[in-house]
N, C-alpha and C positions, 0 to 999 in steps of 0.2 A: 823344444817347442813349449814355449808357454802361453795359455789362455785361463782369464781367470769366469770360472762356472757358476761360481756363488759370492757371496763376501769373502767367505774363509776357507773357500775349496779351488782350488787350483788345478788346471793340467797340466804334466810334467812332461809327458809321454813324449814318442817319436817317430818319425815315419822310415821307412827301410824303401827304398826304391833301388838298391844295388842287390837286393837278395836275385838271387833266379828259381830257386823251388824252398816252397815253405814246407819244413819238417822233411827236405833231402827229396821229397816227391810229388808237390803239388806248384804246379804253375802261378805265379802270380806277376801277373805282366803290367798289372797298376799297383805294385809293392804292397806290401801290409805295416798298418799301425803297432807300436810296442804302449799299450796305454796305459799309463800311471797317473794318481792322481796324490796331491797333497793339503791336510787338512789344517790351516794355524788357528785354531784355539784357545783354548786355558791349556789343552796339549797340544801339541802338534804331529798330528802320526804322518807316515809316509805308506800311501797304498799301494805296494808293488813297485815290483824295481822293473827293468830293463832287459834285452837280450843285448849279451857283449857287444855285439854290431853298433851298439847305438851308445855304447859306455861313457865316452867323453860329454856327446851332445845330452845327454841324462844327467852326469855327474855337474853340467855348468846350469842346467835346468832346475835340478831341486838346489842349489846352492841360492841362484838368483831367486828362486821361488821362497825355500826361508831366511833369504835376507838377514843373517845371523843370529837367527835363531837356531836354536840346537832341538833336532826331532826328539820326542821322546820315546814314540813307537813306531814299529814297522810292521803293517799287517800283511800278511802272505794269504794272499786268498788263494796261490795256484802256483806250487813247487815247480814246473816245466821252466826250464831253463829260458825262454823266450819272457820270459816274465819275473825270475830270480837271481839273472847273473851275478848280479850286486848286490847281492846282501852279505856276503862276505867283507866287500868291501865297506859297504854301510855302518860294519860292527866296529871296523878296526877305524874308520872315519868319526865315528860318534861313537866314544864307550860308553853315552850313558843308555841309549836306545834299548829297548825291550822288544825285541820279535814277538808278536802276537802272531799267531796259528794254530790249526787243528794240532792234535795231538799225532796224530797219523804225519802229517807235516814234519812235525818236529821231529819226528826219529828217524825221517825220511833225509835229513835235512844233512846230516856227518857225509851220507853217500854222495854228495855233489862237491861238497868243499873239505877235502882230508885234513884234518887238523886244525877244524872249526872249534873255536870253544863256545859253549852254547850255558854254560853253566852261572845261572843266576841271571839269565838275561834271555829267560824264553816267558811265555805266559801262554798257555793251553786253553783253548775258546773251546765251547762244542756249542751246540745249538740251542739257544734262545738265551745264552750269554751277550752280555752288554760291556762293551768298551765306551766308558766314559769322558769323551775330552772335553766336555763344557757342554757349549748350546748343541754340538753336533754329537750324536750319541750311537755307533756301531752295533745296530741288532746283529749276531750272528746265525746265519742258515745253513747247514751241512747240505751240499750239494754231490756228494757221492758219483762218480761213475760219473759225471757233465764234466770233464772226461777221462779225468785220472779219481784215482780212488781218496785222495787229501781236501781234495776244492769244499773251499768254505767259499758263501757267497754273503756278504751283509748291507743291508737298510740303513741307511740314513736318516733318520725320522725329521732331521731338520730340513732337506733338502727334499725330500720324498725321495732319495737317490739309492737304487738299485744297483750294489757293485758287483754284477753278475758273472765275474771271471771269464771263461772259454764263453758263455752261455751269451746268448744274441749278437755274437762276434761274427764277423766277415770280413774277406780278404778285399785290400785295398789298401791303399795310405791314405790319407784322410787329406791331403792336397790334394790327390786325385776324385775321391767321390765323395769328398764334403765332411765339416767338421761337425756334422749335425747329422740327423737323419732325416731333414728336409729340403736341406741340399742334395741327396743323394739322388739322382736321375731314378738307380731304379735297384734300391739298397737288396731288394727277394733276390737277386738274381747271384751275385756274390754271397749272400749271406747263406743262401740255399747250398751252395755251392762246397761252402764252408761246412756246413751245419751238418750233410750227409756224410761225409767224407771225414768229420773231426769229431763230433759228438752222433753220430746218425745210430749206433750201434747201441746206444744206450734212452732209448723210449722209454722206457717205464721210469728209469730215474729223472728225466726233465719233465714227466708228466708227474710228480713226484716236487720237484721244485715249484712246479706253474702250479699245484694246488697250495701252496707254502704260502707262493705271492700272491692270490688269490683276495688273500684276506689284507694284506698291504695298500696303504695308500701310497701308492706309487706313482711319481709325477717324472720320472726320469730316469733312465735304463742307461749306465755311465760301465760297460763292456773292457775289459781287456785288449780287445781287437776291433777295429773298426768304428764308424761314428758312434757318439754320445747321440743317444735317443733321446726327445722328449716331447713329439708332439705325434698323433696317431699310435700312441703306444697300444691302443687295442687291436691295430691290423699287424702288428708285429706280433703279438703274442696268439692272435688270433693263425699266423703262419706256423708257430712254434707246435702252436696245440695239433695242427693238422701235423706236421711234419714229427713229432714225436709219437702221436698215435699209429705210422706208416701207413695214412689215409693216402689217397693220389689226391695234388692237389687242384688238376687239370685236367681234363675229360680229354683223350685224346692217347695217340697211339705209339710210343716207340718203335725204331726198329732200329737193331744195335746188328750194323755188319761186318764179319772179317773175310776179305777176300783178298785169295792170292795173286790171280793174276788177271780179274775181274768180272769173270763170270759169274761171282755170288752175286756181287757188287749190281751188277745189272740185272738180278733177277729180286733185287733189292729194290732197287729204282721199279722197276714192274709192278712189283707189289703195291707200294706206293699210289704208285696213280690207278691202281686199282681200288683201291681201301680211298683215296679221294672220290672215285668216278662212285662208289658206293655212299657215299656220304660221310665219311668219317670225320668228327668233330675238326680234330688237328692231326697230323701227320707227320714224324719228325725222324727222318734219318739220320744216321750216322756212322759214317764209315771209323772203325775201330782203331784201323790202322796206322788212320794219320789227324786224331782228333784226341782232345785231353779226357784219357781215362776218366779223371774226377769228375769232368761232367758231364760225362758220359751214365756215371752212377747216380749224378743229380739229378739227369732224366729221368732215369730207370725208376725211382723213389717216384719221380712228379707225374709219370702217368699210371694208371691204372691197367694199361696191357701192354704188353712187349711182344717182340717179331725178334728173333735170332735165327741171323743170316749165315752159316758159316761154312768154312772150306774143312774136308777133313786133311788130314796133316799127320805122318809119322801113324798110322793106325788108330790115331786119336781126332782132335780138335786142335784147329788150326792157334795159335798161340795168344792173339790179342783178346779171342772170345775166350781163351781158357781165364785168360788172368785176370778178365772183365768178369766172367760169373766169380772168379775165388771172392773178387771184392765185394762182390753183391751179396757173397755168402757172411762175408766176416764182418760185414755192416747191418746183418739183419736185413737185409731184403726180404718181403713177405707178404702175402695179402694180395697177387698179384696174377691175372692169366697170362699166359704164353703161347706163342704159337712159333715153331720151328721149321727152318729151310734151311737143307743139308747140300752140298756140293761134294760128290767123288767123283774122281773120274772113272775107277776100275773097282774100290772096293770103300762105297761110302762107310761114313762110322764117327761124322760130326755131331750126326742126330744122336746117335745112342749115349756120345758123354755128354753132352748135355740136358740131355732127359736124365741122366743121372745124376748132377749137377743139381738139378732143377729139384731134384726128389730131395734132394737136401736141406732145402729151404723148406720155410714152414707156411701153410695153406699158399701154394701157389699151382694152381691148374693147367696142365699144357693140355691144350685143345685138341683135337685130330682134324682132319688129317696132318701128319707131316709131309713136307714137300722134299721130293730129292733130285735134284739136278745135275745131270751128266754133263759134268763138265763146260757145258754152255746152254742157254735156255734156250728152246726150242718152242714152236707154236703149240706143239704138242702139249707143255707144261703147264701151258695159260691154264688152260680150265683147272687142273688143282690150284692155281695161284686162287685164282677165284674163288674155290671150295675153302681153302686156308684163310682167305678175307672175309667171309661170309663167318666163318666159325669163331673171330676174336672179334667182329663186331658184334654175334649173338648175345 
């Protein structure tokens, strides 16, 4: 796919609509973008290559796009394979090219391609280094942790252009939600989606970037993944800054259920229309069993309290809420109240790992009481449901 962005800045990039899970585990049912872009100046650099999936339709893209000109650089803002399959190729297609990247990059760089030679044809950036191609001029920003440890992200002072690598990326192809971020119906929702589950783990590093860009005049957020921003760029960064600090960013209630053979599940639903008949802002279930883990953790980050509905299982916790809190643990979930409804039928013990789960995490409060449910809900149980509604709305 080519579209041109500037006079001298080109996109290369490509859409994947035959992928089925991005990174081997996340759902993407509207495919994702591979976005690259190309600069023809007094130099010509190439920003970022391609994931193999997309090689050919890449390799006819940057060809038509320099028009036979021969690149002089190729900047690596972000070593993951979804974004550097070709630079292998790129070396032995243009010998005269010079790889630009982090220094961490470049030694990173033999582990992907055995028998790379890299020698006299790399160039080490770090931060507040300047790649010179004429009128368009590459500030470099070390972006650490946004979400591998190499990601350089760089300014465009010609363009105001933000090459923000992983950083304000979301899943999509860009046929499907727009080649802009003004076409995008409703770009929070995949990019949230994206952002918890791909970078969510590393808050202090993107709050760390966003005070970098701060000082930027910055007219256009041109991302690895998903559309090119460039109008409302202050409600985007304005979502970053919430979603990096792990603020909630919607008043209202999770409730995250596993159930076996649906007795949690209905005393799920219960609670529910109880925490509405009480007033609760918003109200969002979601059964575990048969909905996408990832946004399931999207929510879990977007409200500010959660309800964990589970079955006990094997002496433990029923399987979908076990591998649903591991994720919440290993993305930094934090900041957060709780409130817990256990199902046993002879010997519950869904409450206890998850209260232990839960202790893991850092400043997050499980409320009392807990609710436990034999095996099916009874009228009996109403009134703790109520006492349990009462206490994460306090």
């Amino acid at each position: 796919m080519i579209r041109q962005l500037s006079n001298k800045v080109t996109y290369i990039g490509s859409d994947d609509l035959d992928i089925d899970l991005f990174e081997s585990q996340y759902t993407v049912p509207e495919g994702v973008s591979y976005n690259s872009y190309l600069i023809t100046d007094e130099k010509a650099a190439i920003l970022d290559t391609s994931d193999v999936r997309k090689a050919d339709e890449w390799k006819k893209s940057l060809a038509d796009a320099l028009a036979g000109r021969k690149p002089d650089y190729l900047v690596v803002h972000h070593l993951e394979p979804d974004h550097s399959a070709l630079i292998a190729w790129v070396l032995e297609e243009y010998p005269e090219v010079t790889v630009v990247a982090g220094a961490q990059a470049l030694r990173m760089l033999p582990q992907f391609f055995e028998g790379i030679s890299l020698k006299g044809r790399t160039l080490a950036v770090k931060e507040g280094d300047i790649l010179d191609l004429g009128e368009h001029k590459l500030h470099f920003i070390a972006a650490p942790m946004v979400h591998w440890p190499e990601v350089m992200m760089s300014f465009d002072e010609a363009d105001g252009a933000l090459y923000s690598a992983d950083g304000f990326g979301k899943f999509g192809a860009l046929g499907k939600c727009g080649f802009y971020g003004r076409d995008d119906d409703d770009w929070a929702c995949e990019a949230r989606r994206y952002y918890f589950n791909i970078v969510g783990k590393y808050g202090p590093q993107v709050q760390a970037v966003l005070a970098k860009a701060a000082g930027l005049p910055i007219r256009t957020i041109r991302p690895l993944h998903g559309p090119i921003l460039e109008d409302n760029l202050g409600e985007y960064i304005r979502l970053y800054d919430i979603w990096s600090r792990y603020e909630p960013e919607t008043d209202g209630i999770f409730i995250a259920c596993a159930s076996i053979h649906g007795g949690t599940l209905a005393a799920a639903e219960k609670l529910a229309e109880i925490l509405r008949a009480k007033g609760a802002p918003k109200v969002v279930l979601s059964d575990l069993t048969r909905s996408d883990v990832a946004e399931n953790v999207e929510d879990a980050f977007r409200y500010p309290r959660i309800v964990l509905a589970a079955s006990s299982y094997d002496a433990g916790l029923f399987t979908p809420m076990y591998e649903f809190l591991h994720r919440l643990h290993i993305k930094g979930w934090c900041r957060r109240k709780a409130a817990i409804v256990e199902n046993g039928s002879w010997a519950p013990s869904a409450g206890r790992v998850m209260k232990e789960m839960l202790g893991a995490m850092k400043d997050v409060t499980v409320v009392e009481p807990s609710v436990t449910i034999r095996s099916r809900m009874k009228e009996t149980d109403i009134p703790a449901l109520e006492a349990l509604a009462d206490a994460i709305l306090a």
